[in-house]
C-alpha positions as CSV (number, residue, x, y, z in Angstrom):
1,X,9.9,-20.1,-7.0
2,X,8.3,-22.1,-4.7
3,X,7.5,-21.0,-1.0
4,X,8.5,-22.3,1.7
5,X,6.8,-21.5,5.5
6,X,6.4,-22.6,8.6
7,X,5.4,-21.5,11.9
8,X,7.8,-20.9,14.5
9,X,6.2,-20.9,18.3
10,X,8.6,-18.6,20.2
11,X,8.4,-19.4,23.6
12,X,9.5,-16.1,25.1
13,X,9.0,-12.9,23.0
14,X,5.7,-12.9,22.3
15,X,4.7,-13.8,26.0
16,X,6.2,-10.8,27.3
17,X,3.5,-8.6,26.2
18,X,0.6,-10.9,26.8
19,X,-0.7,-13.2,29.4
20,X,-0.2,-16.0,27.6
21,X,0.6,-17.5,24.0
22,X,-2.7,-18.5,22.8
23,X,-5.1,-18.2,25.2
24,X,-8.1,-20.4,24.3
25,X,-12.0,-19.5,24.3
26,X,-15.0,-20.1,22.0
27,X,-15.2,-16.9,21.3
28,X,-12.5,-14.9,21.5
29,X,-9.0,-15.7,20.0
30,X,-5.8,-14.2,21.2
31,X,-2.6,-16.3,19.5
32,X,1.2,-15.1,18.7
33,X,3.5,-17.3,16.7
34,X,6.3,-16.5,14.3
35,X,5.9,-16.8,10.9
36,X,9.5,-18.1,8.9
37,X,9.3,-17.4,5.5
38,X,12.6,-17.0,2.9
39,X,14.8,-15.9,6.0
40,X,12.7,-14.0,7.6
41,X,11.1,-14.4,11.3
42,X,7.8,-12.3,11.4
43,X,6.0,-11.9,14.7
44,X,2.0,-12.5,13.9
45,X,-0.7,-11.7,16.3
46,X,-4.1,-13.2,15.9
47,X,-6.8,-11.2,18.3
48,X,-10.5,-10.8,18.3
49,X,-13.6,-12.2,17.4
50,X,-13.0,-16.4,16.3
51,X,-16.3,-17.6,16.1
52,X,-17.1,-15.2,13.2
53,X,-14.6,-17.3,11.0
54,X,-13.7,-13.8,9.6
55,X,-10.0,-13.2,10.3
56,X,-8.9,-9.9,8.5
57,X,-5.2,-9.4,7.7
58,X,-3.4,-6.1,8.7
59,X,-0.8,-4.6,6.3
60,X,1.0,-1.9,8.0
61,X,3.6,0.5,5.6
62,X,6.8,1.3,5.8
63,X,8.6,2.0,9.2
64,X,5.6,1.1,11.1
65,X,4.8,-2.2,12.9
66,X,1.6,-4.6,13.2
67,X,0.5,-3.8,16.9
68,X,0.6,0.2,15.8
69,X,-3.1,-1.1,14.8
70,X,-4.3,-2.1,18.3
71,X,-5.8,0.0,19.7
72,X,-8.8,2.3,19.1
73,X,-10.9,1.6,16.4
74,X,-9.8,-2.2,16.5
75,X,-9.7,-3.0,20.1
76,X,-13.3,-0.9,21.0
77,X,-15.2,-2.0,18.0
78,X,-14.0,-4.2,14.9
79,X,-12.1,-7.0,17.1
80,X,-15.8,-8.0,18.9
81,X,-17.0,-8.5,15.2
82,X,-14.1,-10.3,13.5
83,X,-10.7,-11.4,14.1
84,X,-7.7,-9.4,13.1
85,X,-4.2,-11.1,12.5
86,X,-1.5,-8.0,13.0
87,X,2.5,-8.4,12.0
88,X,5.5,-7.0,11.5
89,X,6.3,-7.7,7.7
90,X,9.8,-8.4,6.7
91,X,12.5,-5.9,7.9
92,X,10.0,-4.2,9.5
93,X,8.7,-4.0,13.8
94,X,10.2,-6.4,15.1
95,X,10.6,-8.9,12.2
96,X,14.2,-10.9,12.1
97,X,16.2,-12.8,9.7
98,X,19.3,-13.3,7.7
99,X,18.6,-12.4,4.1
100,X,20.3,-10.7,1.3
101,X,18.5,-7.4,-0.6
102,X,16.5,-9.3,-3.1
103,X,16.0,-8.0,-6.7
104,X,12.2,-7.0,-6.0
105,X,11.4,-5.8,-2.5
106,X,8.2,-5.7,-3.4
107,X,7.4,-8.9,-4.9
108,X,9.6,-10.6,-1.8
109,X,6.9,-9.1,0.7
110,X,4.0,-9.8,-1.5
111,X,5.4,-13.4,-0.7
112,X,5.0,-13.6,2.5
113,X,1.4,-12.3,2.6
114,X,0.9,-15.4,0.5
115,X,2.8,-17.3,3.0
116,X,0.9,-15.9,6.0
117,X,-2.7,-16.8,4.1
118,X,-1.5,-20.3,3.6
119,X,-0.7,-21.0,7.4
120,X,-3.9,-19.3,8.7
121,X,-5.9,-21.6,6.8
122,X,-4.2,-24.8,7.9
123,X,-4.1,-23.1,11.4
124,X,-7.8,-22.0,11.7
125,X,-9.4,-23.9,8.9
126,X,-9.9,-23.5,5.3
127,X,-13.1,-22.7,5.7
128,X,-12.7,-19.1,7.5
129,X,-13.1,-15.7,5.5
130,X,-10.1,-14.0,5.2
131,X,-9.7,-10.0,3.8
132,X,-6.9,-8.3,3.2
133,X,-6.5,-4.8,4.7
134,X,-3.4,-2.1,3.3
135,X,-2.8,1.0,5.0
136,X,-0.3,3.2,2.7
137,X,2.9,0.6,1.4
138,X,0.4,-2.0,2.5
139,X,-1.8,-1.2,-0.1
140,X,1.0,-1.7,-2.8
141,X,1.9,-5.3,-0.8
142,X,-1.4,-6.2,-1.2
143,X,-2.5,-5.7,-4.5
144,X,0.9,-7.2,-5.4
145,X,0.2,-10.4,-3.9
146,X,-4.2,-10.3,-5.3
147,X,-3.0,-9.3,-8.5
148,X,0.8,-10.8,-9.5
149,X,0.9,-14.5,-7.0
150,X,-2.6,-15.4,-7.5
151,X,-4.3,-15.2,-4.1
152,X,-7.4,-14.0,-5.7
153,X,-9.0,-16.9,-4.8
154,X,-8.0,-17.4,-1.2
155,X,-9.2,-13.6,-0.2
156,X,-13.2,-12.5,0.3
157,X,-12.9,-8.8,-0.1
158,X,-9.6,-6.1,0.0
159,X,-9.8,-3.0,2.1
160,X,-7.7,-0.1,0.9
161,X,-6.6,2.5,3.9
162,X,-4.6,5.3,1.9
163,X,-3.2,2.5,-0.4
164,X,-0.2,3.3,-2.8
165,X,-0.5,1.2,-5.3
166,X,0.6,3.2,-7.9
167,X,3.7,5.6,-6.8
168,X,3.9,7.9,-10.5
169,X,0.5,8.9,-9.8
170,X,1.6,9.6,-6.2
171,X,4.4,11.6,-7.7
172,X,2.4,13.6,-10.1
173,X,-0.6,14.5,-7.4
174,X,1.2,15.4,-4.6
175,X,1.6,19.1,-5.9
176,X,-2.1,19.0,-7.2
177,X,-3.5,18.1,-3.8
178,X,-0.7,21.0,-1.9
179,X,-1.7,23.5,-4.6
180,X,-5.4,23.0,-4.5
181,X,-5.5,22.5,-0.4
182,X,-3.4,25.9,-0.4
183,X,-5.9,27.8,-2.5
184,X,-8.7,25.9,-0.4
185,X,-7.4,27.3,2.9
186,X,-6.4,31.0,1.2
187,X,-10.2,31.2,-0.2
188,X,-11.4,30.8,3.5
189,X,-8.7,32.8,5.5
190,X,-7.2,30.6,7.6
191,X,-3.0,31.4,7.8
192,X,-3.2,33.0,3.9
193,X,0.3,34.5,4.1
194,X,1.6,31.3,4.8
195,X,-0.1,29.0,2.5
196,X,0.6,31.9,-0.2
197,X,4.4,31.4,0.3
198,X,3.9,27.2,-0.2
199,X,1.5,27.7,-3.0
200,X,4.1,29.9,-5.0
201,X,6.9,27.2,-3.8
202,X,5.2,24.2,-5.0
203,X,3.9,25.8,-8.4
204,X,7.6,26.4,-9.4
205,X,8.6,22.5,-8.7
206,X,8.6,19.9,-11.3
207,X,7.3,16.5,-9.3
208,X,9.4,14.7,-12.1
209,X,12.4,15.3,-11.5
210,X,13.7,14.4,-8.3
211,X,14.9,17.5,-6.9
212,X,11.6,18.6,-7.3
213,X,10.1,15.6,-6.0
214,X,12.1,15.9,-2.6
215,X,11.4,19.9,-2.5
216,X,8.1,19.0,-2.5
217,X,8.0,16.6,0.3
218,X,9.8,18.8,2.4
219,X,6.9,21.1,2.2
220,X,4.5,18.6,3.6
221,X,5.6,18.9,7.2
222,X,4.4,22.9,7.0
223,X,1.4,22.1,5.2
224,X,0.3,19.7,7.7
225,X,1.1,21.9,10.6
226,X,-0.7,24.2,9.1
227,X,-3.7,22.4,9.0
228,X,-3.6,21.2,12.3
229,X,-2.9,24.5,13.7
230,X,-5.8,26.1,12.5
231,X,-8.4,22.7,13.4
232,X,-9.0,21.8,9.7
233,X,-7.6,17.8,10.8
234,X,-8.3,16.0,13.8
235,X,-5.0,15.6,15.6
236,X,-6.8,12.8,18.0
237,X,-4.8,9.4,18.4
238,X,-5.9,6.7,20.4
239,X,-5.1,6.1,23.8
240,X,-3.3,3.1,23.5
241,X,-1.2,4.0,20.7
242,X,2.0,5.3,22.2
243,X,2.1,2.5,24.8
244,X,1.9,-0.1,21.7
245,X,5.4,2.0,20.4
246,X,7.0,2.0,23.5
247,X,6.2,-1.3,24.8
248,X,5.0,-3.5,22.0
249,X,8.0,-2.9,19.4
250,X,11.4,-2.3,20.1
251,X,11.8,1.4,19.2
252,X,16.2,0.0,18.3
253,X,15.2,-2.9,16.0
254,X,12.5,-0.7,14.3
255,X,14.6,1.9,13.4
256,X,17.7,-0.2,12.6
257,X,15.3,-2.6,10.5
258,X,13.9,0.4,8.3
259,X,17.2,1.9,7.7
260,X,18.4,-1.6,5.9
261,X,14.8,-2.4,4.5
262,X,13.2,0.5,2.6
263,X,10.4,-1.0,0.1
264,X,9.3,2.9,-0.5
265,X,12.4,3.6,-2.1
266,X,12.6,0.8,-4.2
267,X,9.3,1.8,-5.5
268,X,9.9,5.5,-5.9
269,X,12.8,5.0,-8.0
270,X,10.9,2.7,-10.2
271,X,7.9,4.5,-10.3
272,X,6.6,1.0,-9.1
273,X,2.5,0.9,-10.3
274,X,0.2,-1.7,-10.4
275,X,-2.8,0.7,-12.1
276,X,-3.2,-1.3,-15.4
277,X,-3.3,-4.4,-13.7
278,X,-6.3,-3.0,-11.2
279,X,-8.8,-4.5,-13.6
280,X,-8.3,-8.4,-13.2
281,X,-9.0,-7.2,-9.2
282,X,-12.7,-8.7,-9.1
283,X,-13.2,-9.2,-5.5
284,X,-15.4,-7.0,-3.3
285,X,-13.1,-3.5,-2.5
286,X,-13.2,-0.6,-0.4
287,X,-11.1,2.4,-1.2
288,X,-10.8,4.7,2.3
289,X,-8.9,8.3,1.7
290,X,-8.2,11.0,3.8
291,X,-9.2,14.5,2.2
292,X,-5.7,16.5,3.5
293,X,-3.2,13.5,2.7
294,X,-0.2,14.2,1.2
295,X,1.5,11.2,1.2
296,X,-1.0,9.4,-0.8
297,X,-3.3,11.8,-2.4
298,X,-7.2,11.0,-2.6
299,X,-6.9,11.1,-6.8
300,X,-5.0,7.9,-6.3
301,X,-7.5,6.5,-4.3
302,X,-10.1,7.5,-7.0
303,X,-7.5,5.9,-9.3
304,X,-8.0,2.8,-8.0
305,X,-11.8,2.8,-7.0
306,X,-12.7,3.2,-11.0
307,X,-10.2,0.6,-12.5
308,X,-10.7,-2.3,-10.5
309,X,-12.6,-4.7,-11.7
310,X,-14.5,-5.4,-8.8
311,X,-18.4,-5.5,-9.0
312,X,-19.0,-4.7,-5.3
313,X,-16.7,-2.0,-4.6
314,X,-17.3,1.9,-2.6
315,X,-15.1,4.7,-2.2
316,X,-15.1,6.9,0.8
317,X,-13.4,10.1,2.0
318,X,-12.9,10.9,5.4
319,X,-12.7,14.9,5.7
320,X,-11.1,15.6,8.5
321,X,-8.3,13.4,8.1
322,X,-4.5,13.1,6.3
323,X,-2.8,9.9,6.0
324,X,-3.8,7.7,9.0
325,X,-7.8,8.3,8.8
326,X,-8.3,5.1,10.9
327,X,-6.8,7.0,13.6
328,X,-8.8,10.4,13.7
329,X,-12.1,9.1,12.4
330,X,-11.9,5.8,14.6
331,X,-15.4,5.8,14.9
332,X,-16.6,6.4,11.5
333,X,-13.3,4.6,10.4
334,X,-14.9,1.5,12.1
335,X,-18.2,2.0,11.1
336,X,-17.8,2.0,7.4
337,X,-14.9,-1.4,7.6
338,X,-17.6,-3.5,9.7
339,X,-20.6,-1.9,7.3
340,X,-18.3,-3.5,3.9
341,X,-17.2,-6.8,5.6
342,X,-20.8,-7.7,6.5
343,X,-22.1,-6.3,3.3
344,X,-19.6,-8.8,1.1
345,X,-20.4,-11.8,4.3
Protein backbone atom coordinates (compact mmCIF):
# COMPACT_ATOMS: atom_id res chain seq x y z
CA UNK A 1 0.00 0.00 0.00
CA UNK A 2 1.30 3.04 -0.84
CA UNK A 3 1.99 5.99 1.73
CA UNK A 4 0.73 8.91 1.77
CA UNK A 5 2.22 12.13 4.05
CA UNK A 6 2.32 15.43 4.36
CA UNK A 7 3.22 18.02 6.82
CA UNK A 8 0.60 19.91 8.48
CA UNK A 9 1.95 23.38 10.11
CA UNK A 10 -0.43 23.97 13.02
CA UNK A 11 -0.48 27.39 13.71
CA UNK A 12 -1.56 27.28 17.43
CA UNK A 13 -0.73 24.05 19.34
CA UNK A 14 2.55 23.69 19.02
CA UNK A 15 3.26 27.46 19.78
CA UNK A 16 1.86 27.27 23.08
CA UNK A 17 4.72 25.50 24.58
CA UNK A 18 7.42 27.23 22.66
CA UNK A 19 8.52 30.71 21.71
CA UNK A 20 8.00 30.23 18.42
CA UNK A 21 7.35 27.60 15.55
CA UNK A 22 10.70 27.15 14.07
CA UNK A 23 12.89 29.32 15.36
CA UNK A 24 15.87 29.73 12.90
CA UNK A 25 19.78 29.67 13.73
CA UNK A 26 22.97 28.10 12.19
CA UNK A 27 23.36 26.14 14.72
CA UNK A 28 20.67 25.20 16.64
CA UNK A 29 17.28 23.88 15.37
CA UNK A 30 14.07 24.14 17.30
CA UNK A 31 10.91 23.28 14.65
CA UNK A 32 7.17 21.71 15.40
CA UNK A 33 4.98 20.64 12.62
CA UNK A 34 2.31 17.91 12.39
CA UNK A 35 2.97 15.08 10.59
CA UNK A 36 -0.55 13.48 8.64
CA UNK A 37 -0.10 10.18 7.79
CA UNK A 38 -3.18 7.40 7.09
CA UNK A 39 -5.56 9.58 9.44
CA UNK A 40 -3.47 10.32 11.84
CA UNK A 41 -2.10 13.95 13.02
CA UNK A 42 1.22 13.43 14.93
CA UNK A 43 2.79 16.40 16.72
CA UNK A 44 6.87 16.27 15.74
CA UNK A 45 9.43 18.21 17.49
CA UNK A 46 12.77 18.78 15.94
CA UNK A 47 15.43 20.30 18.72
CA UNK A 48 19.11 20.39 19.06
CA UNK A 49 22.17 20.45 17.31
CA UNK A 50 21.50 21.22 13.08
CA UNK A 51 24.68 21.75 11.83
CA UNK A 52 25.78 18.17 12.76
CA UNK A 53 23.40 16.88 9.98
CA UNK A 54 22.73 14.09 12.57
CA UNK A 55 19.00 14.24 13.44
CA UNK A 56 18.15 11.03 15.66
CA UNK A 57 14.54 9.85 15.85
CA UNK A 58 12.88 9.20 19.24
CA UNK A 59 10.45 6.24 19.60
CA UNK A 60 8.63 6.47 22.74
CA UNK A 61 6.39 3.11 23.95
CA UNK A 62 3.18 2.68 24.78
CA UNK A 63 1.14 5.31 26.92
CA UNK A 64 4.04 7.58 26.84
CA UNK A 65 4.59 10.75 24.63
CA UNK A 66 7.64 12.28 22.63
CA UNK A 67 8.51 15.30 24.82
CA UNK A 68 8.62 12.65 28.03
CA UNK A 69 12.37 12.57 26.35
CA UNK A 70 13.29 16.28 26.93
CA UNK A 71 14.80 16.73 29.49
CA UNK A 72 17.96 15.41 31.25
CA UNK A 73 20.19 13.49 29.42
CA UNK A 74 18.89 15.09 26.03
CA UNK A 75 18.50 18.64 26.85
CA UNK A 76 22.13 18.88 29.07
CA UNK A 77 24.16 16.79 26.77
CA UNK A 78 23.11 14.80 23.49
CA UNK A 79 20.93 17.88 21.92
CA UNK A 80 24.49 20.18 21.78
CA UNK A 81 25.84 17.17 19.66
CA UNK A 82 23.00 16.11 17.40
CA UNK A 83 19.54 16.88 16.71
CA UNK A 84 16.65 14.92 18.13
CA UNK A 85 13.14 14.77 16.36
CA UNK A 86 10.54 13.77 19.38
CA UNK A 87 6.68 12.75 18.64
CA UNK A 88 3.74 11.43 19.75
CA UNK A 89 3.15 8.27 17.50
CA UNK A 90 -0.35 7.40 16.46
CA UNK A 91 -2.98 7.18 19.21
CA UNK A 92 -0.47 8.06 21.43
CA UNK A 93 0.54 11.95 23.46
CA UNK A 94 -1.12 14.07 21.92
CA UNK A 95 -1.46 12.54 18.36
CA UNK A 96 -5.11 12.96 16.59
CA UNK A 97 -7.07 11.50 13.83
CA UNK A 98 -10.06 9.62 12.54
CA UNK A 99 -9.06 6.07 11.80
CA UNK A 100 -10.57 2.73 12.19
CA UNK A 101 -8.51 -0.25 14.32
CA UNK A 102 -6.38 -1.54 11.50
CA UNK A 103 -5.64 -5.36 11.15
CA UNK A 104 -1.83 -4.88 12.29
CA UNK A 105 -1.19 -2.12 14.91
CA UNK A 106 2.10 -2.72 14.56
CA UNK A 107 2.79 -2.73 10.99
CA UNK A 108 0.37 0.71 10.84
CA UNK A 109 2.92 2.52 13.27
CA UNK A 110 5.93 1.05 11.57
CA UNK A 111 4.35 3.14 8.70
CA UNK A 112 4.51 6.18 9.89
CA UNK A 113 8.20 5.96 11.06
CA UNK A 114 8.65 5.44 7.37
CA UNK A 115 6.55 8.40 6.76
CA UNK A 116 8.30 10.65 9.30
CA UNK A 117 11.92 9.57 7.58
CA UNK A 118 10.66 10.54 4.25
CA UNK A 119 9.60 14.16 5.23
CA UNK A 120 12.79 14.90 7.30
CA UNK A 121 14.82 14.26 4.41
CA UNK A 122 12.90 16.48 2.00
CA UNK A 123 12.66 18.98 5.05
CA UNK A 124 16.34 19.01 6.10
CA UNK A 125 18.06 17.46 3.15
CA UNK A 126 18.76 14.07 1.94
CA UNK A 127 22.00 14.37 2.89
CA UNK A 128 21.63 14.39 6.85
CA UNK A 129 22.33 11.20 9.14
CA UNK A 130 19.36 9.94 10.57
CA UNK A 131 19.28 6.94 13.54
CA UNK A 132 16.61 5.47 14.85
CA UNK A 133 16.27 5.32 18.64
CA UNK A 134 13.37 2.60 20.55
CA UNK A 135 12.76 2.79 24.02
CA UNK A 136 10.56 -0.43 25.12
CA UNK A 137 7.30 -0.72 22.28
CA UNK A 138 9.64 1.57 20.35
CA UNK A 139 11.99 -0.97 19.91
CA UNK A 140 9.37 -3.33 18.35
CA UNK A 141 8.19 -0.07 15.96
CA UNK A 142 11.47 0.16 14.92
CA UNK A 143 12.76 -2.91 14.00
CA UNK A 144 9.43 -3.40 12.25
CA UNK A 145 9.85 -0.55 9.99
CA UNK A 146 14.34 -1.58 9.40
CA UNK A 147 13.38 -4.91 8.99
CA UNK A 148 9.63 -5.49 7.29
CA UNK A 149 9.21 -1.68 5.02
CA UNK A 150 12.66 -1.53 3.92
CA UNK A 151 14.13 1.57 5.54
CA UNK A 152 17.44 -0.04 5.89
CA UNK A 153 18.80 2.10 3.58
CA UNK A 154 17.55 5.48 4.74
CA UNK A 155 18.85 4.83 8.60
CA UNK A 156 22.84 5.11 9.77
CA UNK A 157 22.74 3.19 12.97
CA UNK A 158 19.53 1.90 15.42
CA UNK A 159 19.79 2.46 19.16
CA UNK A 160 17.84 -0.05 21.26
CA UNK A 161 16.66 1.49 24.90
CA UNK A 162 15.01 -1.65 26.57
CA UNK A 163 13.62 -2.71 23.10
CA UNK A 164 10.80 -5.38 22.88
CA UNK A 165 11.17 -6.69 19.84
CA UNK A 166 10.28 -10.03 20.62
CA UNK A 167 7.27 -10.25 23.22
CA UNK A 168 7.40 -14.61 23.72
CA UNK A 169 10.75 -14.16 24.88
CA UNK A 170 9.50 -11.27 27.15
CA UNK A 171 6.85 -13.72 28.29
CA UNK A 172 9.14 -16.56 29.08
CA UNK A 173 11.99 -14.31 30.97
CA UNK A 174 10.02 -12.26 33.02
CA UNK A 175 9.87 -15.06 35.77
CA UNK A 176 13.68 -15.88 35.13
CA UNK A 177 14.83 -12.38 35.75
CA UNK A 178 12.03 -12.11 39.24
CA UNK A 179 13.28 -15.56 40.27
CA UNK A 180 16.95 -14.96 39.80
CA UNK A 181 16.74 -11.03 41.12
CA UNK A 182 14.86 -12.61 44.27
CA UNK A 183 17.52 -15.10 45.05
CA UNK A 184 20.13 -12.19 44.24
CA UNK A 185 18.63 -9.96 46.82
CA UNK A 186 17.94 -13.12 49.56
CA UNK A 187 21.79 -14.17 49.01
CA UNK A 188 22.76 -10.61 50.24
CA UNK A 189 19.98 -9.83 52.98
CA UNK A 190 18.28 -7.17 51.88
CA UNK A 191 14.11 -7.62 52.76
CA UNK A 192 14.67 -11.78 52.57
CA UNK A 193 11.24 -12.47 53.97
CA UNK A 194 9.76 -10.59 51.38
CA UNK A 195 11.44 -11.62 48.33
CA UNK A 196 11.03 -15.31 49.85
CA UNK A 197 7.28 -14.96 49.61
CA UNK A 198 7.57 -13.59 45.61
CA UNK A 199 10.16 -16.09 44.81
CA UNK A 200 7.86 -19.02 45.94
CA UNK A 201 4.78 -16.99 44.07
CA UNK A 202 6.45 -16.70 40.85
CA UNK A 203 8.02 -20.38 40.84
CA UNK A 204 4.43 -21.78 41.02
CA UNK A 205 3.20 -19.54 37.76
CA UNK A 206 3.31 -20.83 34.32
CA UNK A 207 4.36 -17.46 32.07
CA UNK A 208 2.37 -19.40 29.27
CA UNK A 209 -0.70 -19.37 30.07
CA UNK A 210 -2.25 -16.17 30.67
CA UNK A 211 -3.32 -16.33 34.09
CA UNK A 212 0.00 -16.88 34.90
CA UNK A 213 1.32 -14.34 32.72
CA UNK A 214 -0.90 -11.51 34.48
CA UNK A 215 -0.09 -13.09 38.14
CA UNK A 216 3.14 -12.47 37.30
CA UNK A 217 3.03 -8.89 36.27
CA UNK A 218 1.14 -8.12 39.16
CA UNK A 219 4.18 -9.04 41.17
CA UNK A 220 6.37 -6.48 39.47
CA UNK A 221 5.01 -3.45 41.30
CA UNK A 222 6.46 -5.30 44.80
CA UNK A 223 9.48 -6.36 43.26
CA UNK A 224 10.34 -2.94 42.13
CA UNK A 225 9.44 -1.38 45.39
CA UNK A 226 11.42 -3.54 46.86
CA UNK A 227 14.35 -2.67 45.08
CA UNK A 228 13.94 0.86 45.49
CA UNK A 229 13.34 0.64 49.04
CA UNK A 230 16.38 -0.92 49.87
CA UNK A 231 18.74 1.58 47.20
CA UNK A 232 19.62 -1.39 44.81
CA UNK A 233 17.91 1.29 41.66
CA UNK A 234 18.35 4.76 41.34
CA UNK A 235 14.92 6.34 41.75
CA UNK A 236 16.45 9.77 40.26
CA UNK A 237 14.24 11.41 37.37
CA UNK A 238 15.12 14.49 35.73
CA UNK A 239 14.04 17.78 36.72
CA UNK A 240 12.15 18.67 33.87
CA UNK A 241 10.32 15.57 33.51
CA UNK A 242 7.13 16.08 35.33
CA UNK A 243 6.65 19.63 33.99
CA UNK A 244 6.93 17.95 30.29
CA UNK A 245 3.62 15.64 31.64
CA UNK A 246 1.90 18.34 33.02
CA UNK A 247 2.40 20.93 30.54
CA UNK A 248 3.75 19.48 27.35
CA UNK A 249 0.92 16.59 26.79
CA UNK A 250 -2.49 16.71 27.77
CA UNK A 251 -2.67 14.30 30.70
CA UNK A 252 -7.11 13.77 29.15
CA UNK A 253 -6.03 12.97 25.52
CA UNK A 254 -3.10 10.73 26.65
CA UNK A 255 -5.05 8.64 28.69
CA UNK A 256 -8.23 8.55 26.46
CA UNK A 257 -5.82 7.89 23.41
CA UNK A 258 -4.14 4.77 25.12
CA UNK A 259 -7.32 3.35 26.28
CA UNK A 260 -8.52 3.10 22.35
CA UNK A 261 -4.85 2.40 21.02
CA UNK A 262 -3.01 -0.35 22.76
CA UNK A 263 -0.12 -1.79 20.29
CA UNK A 264 1.16 -3.95 23.60
CA UNK A 265 -1.81 -5.86 23.52
CA UNK A 266 -2.00 -6.56 20.17
CA UNK A 267 1.47 -7.95 20.40
CA UNK A 268 1.05 -9.96 23.65
CA UNK A 269 -1.73 -11.78 22.32
CA UNK A 270 0.16 -12.68 19.22
CA UNK A 271 3.23 -13.30 20.82
CA UNK A 272 4.31 -10.67 18.17
CA UNK A 273 8.50 -11.38 17.47
CA UNK A 274 10.68 -10.16 15.09
CA UNK A 275 13.90 -12.52 16.47
CA UNK A 276 14.37 -14.57 13.20
CA UNK A 277 14.25 -11.66 11.16
CA UNK A 278 17.13 -9.87 13.49
CA UNK A 279 19.72 -11.13 11.06
CA UNK A 280 19.03 -9.16 7.69
CA UNK A 281 19.51 -5.99 10.49
CA UNK A 282 23.18 -5.02 9.13
CA UNK A 283 23.35 -1.52 10.23
CA UNK A 284 25.56 -0.32 13.14
CA UNK A 285 23.33 -1.25 16.64
CA UNK A 286 23.45 -0.57 20.22
CA UNK A 287 21.53 -2.76 22.60
CA UNK A 288 21.10 -0.62 26.14
CA UNK A 289 19.37 -2.84 29.15
CA UNK A 290 18.68 -2.13 32.54
CA UNK A 291 19.91 -5.02 35.00
CA UNK A 292 16.45 -4.92 37.45
CA UNK A 293 13.87 -4.53 34.35
CA UNK A 294 11.02 -6.40 34.41
CA UNK A 295 9.20 -5.33 31.71
CA UNK A 296 11.75 -6.19 29.20
CA UNK A 297 14.20 -8.46 30.62
CA UNK A 298 18.14 -7.97 29.78
CA UNK A 299 18.04 -11.88 28.11
CA UNK A 300 15.99 -10.12 25.45
CA UNK A 301 18.29 -7.56 25.01
CA UNK A 302 21.12 -10.25 24.69
CA UNK A 303 18.66 -11.81 22.28
CA UNK A 304 18.87 -9.29 20.07
CA UNK A 305 22.63 -8.10 20.40
CA UNK A 306 23.79 -11.78 19.07
CA UNK A 307 21.23 -12.19 16.14
CA UNK A 308 21.48 -9.15 14.34
CA UNK A 309 23.34 -9.10 11.66
CA UNK A 310 25.02 -5.97 12.25
CA UNK A 311 28.96 -5.84 11.97
CA UNK A 312 29.35 -2.77 14.28
CA UNK A 313 27.14 -3.48 17.10
CA UNK A 314 27.74 -3.32 21.43
CA UNK A 315 25.69 -4.33 24.14
CA UNK A 316 25.61 -2.54 27.41
CA UNK A 317 23.96 -2.98 30.87
CA UNK A 318 23.24 -0.30 33.09
CA UNK A 319 23.25 -1.71 36.76
CA UNK A 320 21.50 0.40 38.68
CA UNK A 321 18.63 0.78 36.52
CA UNK A 322 14.90 -1.01 35.52
CA UNK A 323 13.12 -0.10 32.54
CA UNK A 324 13.81 3.62 31.87
CA UNK A 325 17.86 3.56 32.22
CA UNK A 326 18.02 6.84 30.27
CA UNK A 327 16.45 8.32 33.18
CA UNK A 328 18.61 7.09 36.20
CA UNK A 329 21.97 6.76 34.46
CA UNK A 330 21.48 10.16 32.38
CA UNK A 331 24.93 10.69 32.46
CA UNK A 332 26.37 7.45 31.60
CA UNK A 333 23.11 6.93 29.52
CA UNK A 334 24.43 9.91 27.43
CA UNK A 335 27.83 9.12 27.39
CA UNK A 336 27.61 5.69 25.81
CA UNK A 337 24.57 7.09 22.81
CA UNK A 338 27.05 10.11 21.86
CA UNK A 339 30.26 7.49 22.18
CA UNK A 340 28.09 4.97 19.32
CA UNK A 341 26.77 7.78 17.11
CA UNK A 342 30.26 9.29 16.65
CA UNK A 343 31.80 5.87 16.47
CA UNK A 344 29.39 4.76 13.33
CA UNK A 345 29.81 9.04 11.99
Amino acid sequence: MALHYKIFISLIIPCLFLVSCGKEDLLVIDDTFFLRNQGADMPVYVNGNRESKTFVIVLHGAGSFGLSFRNGAFTEILEQEFAFVYWDQRGQGTSQGNYSAPENIIELMASDIVALVNVLKEKYGDNINLFLMGHSLGGMLGLEALLKQGLQNDITGWISISGAHDFELIRQNRPRIIIEVAREQINIGNSTQEWEEILEEVEGLDPISDDGYNAILRLVPRATKLLEGDGVVSTERPSGLLANTIFQNNPITWQVSHLFNQPVNYAVKNNYSLSNLLPQLTIPSLWLYGKYDFSVPVYVGINGFHRVGSVTKDYIMFDESMHHLHYTESDDFAEKVSFFINWVL
